[in-house]
N, C-alpha and C positions, 0 to 999 in steps of 0.2 A: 681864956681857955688855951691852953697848948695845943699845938699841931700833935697829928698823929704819925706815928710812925711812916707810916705807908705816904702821906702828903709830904713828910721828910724827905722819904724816899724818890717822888715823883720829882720835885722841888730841885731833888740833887741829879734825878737826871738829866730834867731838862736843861741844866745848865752846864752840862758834858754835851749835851747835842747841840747847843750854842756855839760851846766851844771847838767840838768838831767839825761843826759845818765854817766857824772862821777860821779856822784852824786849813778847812780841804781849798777853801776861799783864796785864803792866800799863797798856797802851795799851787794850784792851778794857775793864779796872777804870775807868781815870780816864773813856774814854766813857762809860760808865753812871753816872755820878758828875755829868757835864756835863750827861747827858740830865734825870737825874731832876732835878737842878737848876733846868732850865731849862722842866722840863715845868707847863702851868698850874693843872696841879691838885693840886699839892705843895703839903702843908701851911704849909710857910715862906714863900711867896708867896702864899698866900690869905688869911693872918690879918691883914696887912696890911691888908685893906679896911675902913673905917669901921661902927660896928657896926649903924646905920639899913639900909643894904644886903644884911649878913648876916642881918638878921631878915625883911628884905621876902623875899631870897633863898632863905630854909627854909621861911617860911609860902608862896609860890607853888609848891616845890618839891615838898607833899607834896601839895597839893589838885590840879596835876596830871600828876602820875604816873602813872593810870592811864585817862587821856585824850589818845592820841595822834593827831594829827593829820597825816594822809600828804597831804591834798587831794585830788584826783579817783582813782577807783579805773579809768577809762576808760584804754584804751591802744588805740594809735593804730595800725592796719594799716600795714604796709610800703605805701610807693608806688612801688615797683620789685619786678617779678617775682624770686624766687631763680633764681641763678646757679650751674650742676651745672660741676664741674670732667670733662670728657670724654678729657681725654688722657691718657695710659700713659706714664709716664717707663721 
């Protein structure tokens, strides 16, 4: 007996939503592929730096680490009274 229309139909969806979802699959894979690529603190794009830079680089980077500096701890008052929403939708 021949399939029916409609189990044609379902047949041929499902196999659009296969291919969609390998299709989002590997569109997500290769972006994270780009990203981490492209990101600055990937090993493959940092070793490239000359090695006078990666020394000054680690020796500043350990003496201060635990000296951070945010600048002033002062925060500045609003110069406008707050504003109360009064109406009832």
């Amino acid at each position: 007996m021949s399939q029916s229309r409609i189990e044609q139909a379902r047949r041929r969806a499902a196999g659009a939503k296969r291919i969609a979802v390998a299709a989002a699959a590997a569109g997500f894979l290769a972006l994270v592929v780009v990203v981490r690529a492209g990101h600055p603190g990937h090993a493959s794009t940092s070793s490239g730096s000359s090695g006078t830079s990666g020394t000054s680089q680690s020796s500043t980077q350990g003496s201060e680490d635990d000296n951070f500096d945010f600048g002033s701890s002062s925060v500045a008052p609003s110069s406008s009274a707050p504003q109360a929403q009064t109406s009832v939708s």
